[in-house]
Residue frames relative to the residue before (quaternion, step in Angstrom):
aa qw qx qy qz dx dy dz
X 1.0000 0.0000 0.0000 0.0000 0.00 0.00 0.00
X 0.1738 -0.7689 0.5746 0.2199 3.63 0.02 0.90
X 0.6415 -0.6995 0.2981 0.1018 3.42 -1.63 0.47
X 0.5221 -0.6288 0.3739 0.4385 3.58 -0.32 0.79
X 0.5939 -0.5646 0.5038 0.2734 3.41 -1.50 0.76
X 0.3251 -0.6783 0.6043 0.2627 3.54 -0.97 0.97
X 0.3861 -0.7003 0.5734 0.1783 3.58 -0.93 0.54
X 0.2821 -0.8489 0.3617 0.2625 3.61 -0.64 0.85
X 0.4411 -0.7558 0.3964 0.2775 2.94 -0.87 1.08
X 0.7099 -0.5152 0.4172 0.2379 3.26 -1.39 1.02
X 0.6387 -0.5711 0.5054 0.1019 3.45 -1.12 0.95
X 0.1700 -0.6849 0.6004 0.3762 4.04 -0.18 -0.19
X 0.3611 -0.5795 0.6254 0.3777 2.96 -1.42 0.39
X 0.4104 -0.6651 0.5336 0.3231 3.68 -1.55 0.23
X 0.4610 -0.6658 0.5344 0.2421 3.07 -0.88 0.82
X 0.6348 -0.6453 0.3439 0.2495 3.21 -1.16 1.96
X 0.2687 -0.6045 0.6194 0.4227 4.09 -0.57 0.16
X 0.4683 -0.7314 0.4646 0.1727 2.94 -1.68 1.15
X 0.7041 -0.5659 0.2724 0.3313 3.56 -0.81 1.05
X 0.5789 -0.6164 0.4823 0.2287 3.83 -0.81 0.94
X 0.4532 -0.6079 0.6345 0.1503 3.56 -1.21 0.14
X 0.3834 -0.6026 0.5685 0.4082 3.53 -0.76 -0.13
X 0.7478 0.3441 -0.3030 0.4803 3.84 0.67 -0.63
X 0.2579 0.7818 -0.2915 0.4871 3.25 1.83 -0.36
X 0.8224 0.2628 -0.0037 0.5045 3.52 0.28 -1.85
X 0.0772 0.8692 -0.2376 0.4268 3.43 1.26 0.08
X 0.8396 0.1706 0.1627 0.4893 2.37 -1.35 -2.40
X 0.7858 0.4036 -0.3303 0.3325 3.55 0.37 -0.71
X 0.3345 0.5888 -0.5410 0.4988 3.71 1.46 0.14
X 0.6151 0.5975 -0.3828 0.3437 3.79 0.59 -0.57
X 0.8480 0.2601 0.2516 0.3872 2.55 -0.09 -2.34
X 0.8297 -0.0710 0.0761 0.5485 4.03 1.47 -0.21
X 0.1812 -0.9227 0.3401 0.0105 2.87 1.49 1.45
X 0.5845 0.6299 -0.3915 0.3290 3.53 1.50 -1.09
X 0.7620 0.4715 -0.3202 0.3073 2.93 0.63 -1.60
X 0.5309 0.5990 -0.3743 0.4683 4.30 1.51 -0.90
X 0.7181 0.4340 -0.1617 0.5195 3.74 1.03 -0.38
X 0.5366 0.3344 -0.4049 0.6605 3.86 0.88 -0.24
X 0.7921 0.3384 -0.4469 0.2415 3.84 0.15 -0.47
X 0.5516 0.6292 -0.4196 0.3518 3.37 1.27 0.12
X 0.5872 0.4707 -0.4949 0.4343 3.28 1.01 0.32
X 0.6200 0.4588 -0.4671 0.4323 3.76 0.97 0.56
X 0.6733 0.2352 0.0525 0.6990 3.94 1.66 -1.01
X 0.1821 -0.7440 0.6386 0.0736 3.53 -0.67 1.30
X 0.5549 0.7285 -0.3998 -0.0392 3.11 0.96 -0.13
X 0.2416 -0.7751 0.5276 0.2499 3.86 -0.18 0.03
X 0.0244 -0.8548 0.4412 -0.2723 4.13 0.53 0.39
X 0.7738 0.5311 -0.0751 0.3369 2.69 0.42 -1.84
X 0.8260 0.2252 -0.0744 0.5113 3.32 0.33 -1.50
X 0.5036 0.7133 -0.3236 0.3645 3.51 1.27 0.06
X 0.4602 0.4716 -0.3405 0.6707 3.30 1.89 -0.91
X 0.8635 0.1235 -0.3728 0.3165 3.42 -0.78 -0.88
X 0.5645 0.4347 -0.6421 0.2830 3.70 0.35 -0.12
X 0.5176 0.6632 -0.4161 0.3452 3.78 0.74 -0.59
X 0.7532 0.2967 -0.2539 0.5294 3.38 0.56 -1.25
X 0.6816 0.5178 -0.4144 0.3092 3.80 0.40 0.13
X 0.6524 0.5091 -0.1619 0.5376 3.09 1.50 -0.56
X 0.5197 0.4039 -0.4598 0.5962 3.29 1.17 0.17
X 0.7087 0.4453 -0.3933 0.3805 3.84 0.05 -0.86
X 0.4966 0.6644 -0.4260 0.3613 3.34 1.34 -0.78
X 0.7062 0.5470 -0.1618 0.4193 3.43 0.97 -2.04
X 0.6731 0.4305 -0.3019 0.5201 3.55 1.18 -1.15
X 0.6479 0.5119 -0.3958 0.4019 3.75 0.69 -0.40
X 0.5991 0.5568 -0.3189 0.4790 3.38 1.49 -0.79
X 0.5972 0.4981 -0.4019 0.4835 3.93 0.80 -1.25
X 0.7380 0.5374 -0.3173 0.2565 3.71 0.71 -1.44
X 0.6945 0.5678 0.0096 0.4417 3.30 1.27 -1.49
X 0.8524 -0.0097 -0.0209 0.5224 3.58 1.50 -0.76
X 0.5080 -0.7029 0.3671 0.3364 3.31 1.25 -0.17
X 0.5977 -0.6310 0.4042 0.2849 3.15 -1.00 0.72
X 0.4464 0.7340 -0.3321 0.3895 3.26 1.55 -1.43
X 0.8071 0.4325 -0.1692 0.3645 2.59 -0.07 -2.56
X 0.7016 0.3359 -0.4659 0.4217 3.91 -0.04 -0.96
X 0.7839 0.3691 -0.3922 0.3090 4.21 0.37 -0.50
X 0.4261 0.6249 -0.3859 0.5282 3.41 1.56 0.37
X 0.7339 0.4194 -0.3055 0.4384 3.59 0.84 -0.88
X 0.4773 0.6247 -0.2980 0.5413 3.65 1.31 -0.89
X 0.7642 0.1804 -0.3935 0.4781 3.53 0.11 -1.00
X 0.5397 0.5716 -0.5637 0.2534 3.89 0.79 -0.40
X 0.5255 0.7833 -0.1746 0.2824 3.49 1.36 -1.00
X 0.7106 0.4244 -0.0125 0.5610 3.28 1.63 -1.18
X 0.2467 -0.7754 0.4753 0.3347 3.90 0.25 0.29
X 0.5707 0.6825 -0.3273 0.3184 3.25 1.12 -1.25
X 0.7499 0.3914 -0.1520 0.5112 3.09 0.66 -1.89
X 0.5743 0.6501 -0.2954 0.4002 3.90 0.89 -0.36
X 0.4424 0.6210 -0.0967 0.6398 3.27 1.64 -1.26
X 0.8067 0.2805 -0.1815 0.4874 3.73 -0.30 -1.18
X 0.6776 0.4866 -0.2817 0.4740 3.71 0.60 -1.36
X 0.4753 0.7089 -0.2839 0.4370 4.00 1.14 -0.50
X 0.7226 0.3909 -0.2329 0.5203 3.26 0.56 -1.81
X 0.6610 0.5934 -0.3966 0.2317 3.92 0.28 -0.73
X 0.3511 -0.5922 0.5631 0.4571 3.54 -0.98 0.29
X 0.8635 -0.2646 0.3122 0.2948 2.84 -2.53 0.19
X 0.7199 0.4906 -0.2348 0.4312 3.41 0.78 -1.02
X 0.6894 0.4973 -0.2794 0.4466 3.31 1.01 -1.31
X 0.5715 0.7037 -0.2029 0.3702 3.55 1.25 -0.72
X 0.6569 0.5146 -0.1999 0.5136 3.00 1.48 -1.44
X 0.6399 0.6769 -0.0826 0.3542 3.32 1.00 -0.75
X 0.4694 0.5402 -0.1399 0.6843 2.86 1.46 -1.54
X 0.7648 0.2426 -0.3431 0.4884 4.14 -0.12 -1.12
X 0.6443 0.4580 -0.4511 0.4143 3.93 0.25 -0.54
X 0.5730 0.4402 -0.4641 0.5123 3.75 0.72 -0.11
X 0.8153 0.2848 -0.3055 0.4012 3.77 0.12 -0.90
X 0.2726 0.6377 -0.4976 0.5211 3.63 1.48 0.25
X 0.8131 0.3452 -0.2500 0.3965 3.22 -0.77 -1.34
X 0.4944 0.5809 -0.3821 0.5216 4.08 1.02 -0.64
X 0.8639 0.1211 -0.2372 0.4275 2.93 -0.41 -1.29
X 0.1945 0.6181 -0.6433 0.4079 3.85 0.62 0.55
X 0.8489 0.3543 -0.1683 0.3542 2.85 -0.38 -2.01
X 0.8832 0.0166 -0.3761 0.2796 3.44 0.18 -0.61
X 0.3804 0.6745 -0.5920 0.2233 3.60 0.92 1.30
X 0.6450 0.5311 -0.2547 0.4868 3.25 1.42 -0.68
X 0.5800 0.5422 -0.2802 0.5396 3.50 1.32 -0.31
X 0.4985 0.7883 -0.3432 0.1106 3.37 0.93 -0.20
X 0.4926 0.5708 -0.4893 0.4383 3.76 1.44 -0.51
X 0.6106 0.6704 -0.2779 0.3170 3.97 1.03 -0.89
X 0.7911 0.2929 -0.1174 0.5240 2.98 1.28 -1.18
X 0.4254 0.4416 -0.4785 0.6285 3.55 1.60 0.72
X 0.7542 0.2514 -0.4852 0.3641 3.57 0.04 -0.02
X 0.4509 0.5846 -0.4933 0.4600 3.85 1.20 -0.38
X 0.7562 0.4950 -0.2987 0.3063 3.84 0.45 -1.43
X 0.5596 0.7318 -0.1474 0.3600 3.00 1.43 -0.99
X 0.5894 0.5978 -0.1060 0.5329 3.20 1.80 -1.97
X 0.6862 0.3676 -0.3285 0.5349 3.71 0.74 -0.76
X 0.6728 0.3600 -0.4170 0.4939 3.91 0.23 -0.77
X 0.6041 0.4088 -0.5249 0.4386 3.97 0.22 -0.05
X 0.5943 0.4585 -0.4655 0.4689 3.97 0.62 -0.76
X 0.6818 0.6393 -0.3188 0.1577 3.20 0.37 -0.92
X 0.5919 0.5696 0.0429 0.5687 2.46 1.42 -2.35
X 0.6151 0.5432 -0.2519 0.5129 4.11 0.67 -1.19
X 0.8326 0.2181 -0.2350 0.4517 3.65 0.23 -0.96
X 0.6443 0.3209 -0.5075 0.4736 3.81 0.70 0.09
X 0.5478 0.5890 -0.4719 0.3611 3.49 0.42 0.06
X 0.6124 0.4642 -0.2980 0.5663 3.68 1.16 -0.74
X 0.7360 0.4984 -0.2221 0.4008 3.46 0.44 -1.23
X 0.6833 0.4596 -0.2508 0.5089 3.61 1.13 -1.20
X 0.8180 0.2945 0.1043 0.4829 3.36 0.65 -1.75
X 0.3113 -0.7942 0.5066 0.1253 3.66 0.86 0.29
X 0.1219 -0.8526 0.4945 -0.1168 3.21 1.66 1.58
X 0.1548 -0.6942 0.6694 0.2144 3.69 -0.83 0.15
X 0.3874 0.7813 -0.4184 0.2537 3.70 1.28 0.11
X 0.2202 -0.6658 0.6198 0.3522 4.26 -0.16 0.53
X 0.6124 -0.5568 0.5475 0.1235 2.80 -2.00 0.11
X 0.4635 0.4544 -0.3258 0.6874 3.22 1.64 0.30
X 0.5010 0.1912 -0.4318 0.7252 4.43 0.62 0.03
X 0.6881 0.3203 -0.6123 0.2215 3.63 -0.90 -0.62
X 0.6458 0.5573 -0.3841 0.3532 3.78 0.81 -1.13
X 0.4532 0.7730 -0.2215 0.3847 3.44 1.55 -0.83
X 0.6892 0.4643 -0.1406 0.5383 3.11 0.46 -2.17
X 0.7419 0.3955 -0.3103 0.4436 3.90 0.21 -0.59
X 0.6059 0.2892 -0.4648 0.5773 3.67 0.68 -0.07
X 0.7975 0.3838 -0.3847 0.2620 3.69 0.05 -0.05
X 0.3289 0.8009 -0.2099 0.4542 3.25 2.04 -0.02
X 0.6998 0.4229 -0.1289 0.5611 2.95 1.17 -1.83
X 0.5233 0.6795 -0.4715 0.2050 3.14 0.16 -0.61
X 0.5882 0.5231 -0.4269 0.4451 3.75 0.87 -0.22
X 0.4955 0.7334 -0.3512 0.3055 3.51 1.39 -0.49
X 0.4960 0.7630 -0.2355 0.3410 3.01 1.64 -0.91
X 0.7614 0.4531 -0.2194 0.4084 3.19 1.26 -1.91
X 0.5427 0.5449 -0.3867 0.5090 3.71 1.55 -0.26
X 0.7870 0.3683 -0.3739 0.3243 3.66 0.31 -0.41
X 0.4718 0.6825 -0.3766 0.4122 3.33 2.09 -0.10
X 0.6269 0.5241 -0.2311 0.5281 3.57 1.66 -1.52
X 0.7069 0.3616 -0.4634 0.3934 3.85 0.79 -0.25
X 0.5774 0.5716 -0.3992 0.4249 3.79 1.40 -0.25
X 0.5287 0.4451 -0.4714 0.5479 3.80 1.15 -0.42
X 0.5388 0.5949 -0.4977 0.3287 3.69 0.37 -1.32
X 0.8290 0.3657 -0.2924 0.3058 3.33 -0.19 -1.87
X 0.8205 0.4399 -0.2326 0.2812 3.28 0.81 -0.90
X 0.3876 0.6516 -0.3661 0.5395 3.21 2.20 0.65
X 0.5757 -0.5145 0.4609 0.4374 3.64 1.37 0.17
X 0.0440 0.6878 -0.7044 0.1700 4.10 0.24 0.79
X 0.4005 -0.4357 0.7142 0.3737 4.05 -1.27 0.34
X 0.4613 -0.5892 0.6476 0.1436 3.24 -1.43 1.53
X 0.5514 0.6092 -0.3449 0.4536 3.96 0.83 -1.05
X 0.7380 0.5495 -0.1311 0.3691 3.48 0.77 -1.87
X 0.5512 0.7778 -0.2179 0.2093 3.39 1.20 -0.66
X 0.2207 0.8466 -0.4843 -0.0082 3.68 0.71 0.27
X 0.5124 -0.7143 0.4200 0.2254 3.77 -0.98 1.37
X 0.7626 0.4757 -0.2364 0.3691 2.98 1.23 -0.85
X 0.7041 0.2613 -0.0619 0.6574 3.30 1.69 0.17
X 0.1697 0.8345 -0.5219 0.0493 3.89 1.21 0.91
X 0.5868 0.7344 -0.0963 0.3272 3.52 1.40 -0.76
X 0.0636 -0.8605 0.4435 0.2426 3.66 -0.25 0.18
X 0.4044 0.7890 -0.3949 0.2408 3.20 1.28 0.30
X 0.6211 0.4842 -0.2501 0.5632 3.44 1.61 0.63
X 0.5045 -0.5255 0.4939 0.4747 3.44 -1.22 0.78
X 0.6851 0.5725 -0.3807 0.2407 4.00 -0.12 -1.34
X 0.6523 0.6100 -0.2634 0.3648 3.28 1.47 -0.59
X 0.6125 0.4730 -0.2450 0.5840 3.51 1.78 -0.18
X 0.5463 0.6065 -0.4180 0.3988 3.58 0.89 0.04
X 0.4042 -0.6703 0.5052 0.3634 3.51 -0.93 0.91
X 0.2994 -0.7099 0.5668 0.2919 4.05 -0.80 0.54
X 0.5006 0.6923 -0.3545 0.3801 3.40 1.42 0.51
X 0.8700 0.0377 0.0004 0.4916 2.91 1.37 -0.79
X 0.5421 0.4309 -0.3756 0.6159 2.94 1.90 0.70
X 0.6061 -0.6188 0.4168 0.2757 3.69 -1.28 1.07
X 0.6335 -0.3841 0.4559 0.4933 3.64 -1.45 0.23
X 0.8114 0.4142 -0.2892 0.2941 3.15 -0.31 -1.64
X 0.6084 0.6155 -0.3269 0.3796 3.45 0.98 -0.74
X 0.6493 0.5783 -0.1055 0.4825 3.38 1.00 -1.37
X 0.6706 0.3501 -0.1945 0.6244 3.73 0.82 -0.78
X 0.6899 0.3030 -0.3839 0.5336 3.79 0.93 0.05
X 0.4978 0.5140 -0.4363 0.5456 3.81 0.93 -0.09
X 0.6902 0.5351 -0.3348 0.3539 3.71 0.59 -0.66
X 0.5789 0.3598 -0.4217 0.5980 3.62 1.07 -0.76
X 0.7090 0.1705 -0.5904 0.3459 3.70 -0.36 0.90
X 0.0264 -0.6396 0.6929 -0.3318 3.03 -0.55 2.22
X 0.5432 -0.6360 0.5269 0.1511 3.11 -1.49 1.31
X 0.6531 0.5079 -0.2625 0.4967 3.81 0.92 -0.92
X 0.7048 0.4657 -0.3214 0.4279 3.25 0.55 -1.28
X 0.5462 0.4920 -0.4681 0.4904 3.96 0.93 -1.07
X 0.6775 0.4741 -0.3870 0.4078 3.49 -0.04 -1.49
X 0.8364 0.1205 -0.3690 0.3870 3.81 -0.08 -0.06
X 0.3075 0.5541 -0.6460 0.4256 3.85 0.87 0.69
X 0.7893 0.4361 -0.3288 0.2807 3.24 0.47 -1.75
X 0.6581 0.3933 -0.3804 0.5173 4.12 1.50 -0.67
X 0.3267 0.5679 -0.6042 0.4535 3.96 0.80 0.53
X 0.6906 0.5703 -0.2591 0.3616 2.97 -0.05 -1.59
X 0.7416 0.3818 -0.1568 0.5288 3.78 0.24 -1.66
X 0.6441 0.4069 -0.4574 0.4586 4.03 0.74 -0.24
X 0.7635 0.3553 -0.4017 0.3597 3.62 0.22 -0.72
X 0.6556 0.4719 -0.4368 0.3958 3.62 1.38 -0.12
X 0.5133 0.6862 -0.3326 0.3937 3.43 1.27 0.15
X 0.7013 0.2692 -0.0149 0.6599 3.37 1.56 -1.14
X 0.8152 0.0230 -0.2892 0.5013 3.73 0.44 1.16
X 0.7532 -0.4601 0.1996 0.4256 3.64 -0.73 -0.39
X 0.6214 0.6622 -0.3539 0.2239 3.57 0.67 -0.51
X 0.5429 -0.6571 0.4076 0.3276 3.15 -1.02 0.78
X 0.7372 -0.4043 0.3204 0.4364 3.69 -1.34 1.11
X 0.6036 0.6652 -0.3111 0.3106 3.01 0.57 -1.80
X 0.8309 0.3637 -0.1128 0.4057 3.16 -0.27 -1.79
X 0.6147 0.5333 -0.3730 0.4457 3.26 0.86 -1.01
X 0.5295 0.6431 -0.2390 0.4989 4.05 0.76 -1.15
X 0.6179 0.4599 -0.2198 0.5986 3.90 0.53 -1.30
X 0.7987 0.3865 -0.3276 0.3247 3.68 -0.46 -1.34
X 0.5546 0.4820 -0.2939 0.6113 3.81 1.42 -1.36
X 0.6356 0.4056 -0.4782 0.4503 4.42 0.14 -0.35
X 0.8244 0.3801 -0.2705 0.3205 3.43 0.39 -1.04
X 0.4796 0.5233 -0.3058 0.6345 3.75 1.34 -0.40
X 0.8050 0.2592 -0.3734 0.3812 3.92 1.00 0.12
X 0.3439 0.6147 -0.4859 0.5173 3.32 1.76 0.25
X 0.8120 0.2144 -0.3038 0.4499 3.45 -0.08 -1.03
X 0.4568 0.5004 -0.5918 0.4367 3.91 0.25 0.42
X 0.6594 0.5676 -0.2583 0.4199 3.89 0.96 -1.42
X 0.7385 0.4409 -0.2363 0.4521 3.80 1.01 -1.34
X 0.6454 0.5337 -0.3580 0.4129 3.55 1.28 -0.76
X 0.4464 0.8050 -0.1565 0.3582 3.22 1.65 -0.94
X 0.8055 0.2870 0.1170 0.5050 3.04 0.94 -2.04
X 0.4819 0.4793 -0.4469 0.5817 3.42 1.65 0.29
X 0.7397 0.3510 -0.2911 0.4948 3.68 0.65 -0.96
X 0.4705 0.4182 -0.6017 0.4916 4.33 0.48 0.56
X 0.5424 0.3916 -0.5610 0.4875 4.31 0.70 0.00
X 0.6216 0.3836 -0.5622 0.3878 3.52 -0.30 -0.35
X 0.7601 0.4946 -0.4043 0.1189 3.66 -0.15 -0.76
């Protein structure tokens, strides 16, 4: 008697992964970056880290106005520049005063303006970043997650503007202060600017501990949200930040 056919037995289905939080996605930019990146391919949204980088970066700016002065940080800048040191020299007292109440009221605007001009800055490194990925890597990534992936990337940025708000309010030399480098989380930031060069200094700076950490969660978002391997993905976001770092550091000689 030959034997009845076994019927095949049915696969489970997998149970769907359950949908992220915004504070949810967050914590895991931290601590499990995959899972804040696999969920943007269900929610591009980006919300999330936009509020708090906003509200840190303002306290940052208010901790700076409170702690050093506006004066002091555009006094040190021009001290920073011969050129502009040179010119800012020849003026009289009056013309001087003037000269700072104009770049006051600037950098007011765009210190206090700053969640705007993180999401404008932000908008160009996703075009950037968005169209060699497609072109290089036949990314399957949208351009709504890429804009994503960079607000959630940044987020480590956060922990550097938290370490310059302890800094200042640990008593930082007000003299010593440089905006463009409040942070030590970089080699350039230990170099005397006495006796080390611009160009040198602004390339010592792209080894920065924050800045790697988000190449390295670039890198892990677009391989989360299309095919490419970590790897590659990691490489394209390093090299697209060298040359942001070298153009950078050619234009601190001019100043």
């Amino acid at each position: 008697m030959a034997a009845a056919p076994v019927p095949p037995v049915a696969s489970p289905t997998p149970e769907p992964t359950p949908a992220l939080s915004e504070g949810a996605r967050i914590i895991n930019t931290f601590i499990a970056p995959s899972k804040t990146f696999t969920d943007l391919r269900r929610s591009a949204a980006w919300w999330g880290p936009w509020v708090l980088t906003a509200i840190i970066s303002v306290a940052f700016i208010a901790t700076i106005q409170k702690q050093i002065g506006f004066d002091q940080v555009i006094r040190t800048q021009i001290e920073h520049s011969q050129r502009q040191s040179e010119q800012f020299d020849k003026l009289s007292p009056d013309q001087q005063a003037q000269q700072l109440s104009i770049r006051r009221k600037f950098f007011y605007g765009l210190g206090y303006g700053s969640p705007l001009l993180i999401m404008f800055s932000f908008l160009i490194g996703t075009v950037a970043l968005w169209t060699t990925f497609k072109v290089a890597a036949a990314a399957e990534t949208t351009f709504g997650q890429a804009y994503a992936i960079m607000w959630y990337a940044g987020l480590p940025g956060i922990i550097g503007a938290l370490l310059g708000i302890v800094s200042l309010f640990a008593g930082i030399n007000p003299e010593g202060f440089d905006i463009n480098n409040p942070v030590g989380t970089n080699l350039g930031y230990y170099l005397d600017p006495e006796t080390v060069g611009k160009f040198v200094r602004a390339l010592a700076s792209a080894i920065d501990v924050v800045n790697i950490w988000t190449i390295i969660l670039i890198g892990i978002g677009y391989s989360c949200t299309s095919k490419v391997k970590r790897s590659t993905a990691i490489t394209i976001v390093a090299v697209w930040y060298l040359i942001y770092k070298l153009i950078g550091a050619g234009l601190a000689t001019l100043g």
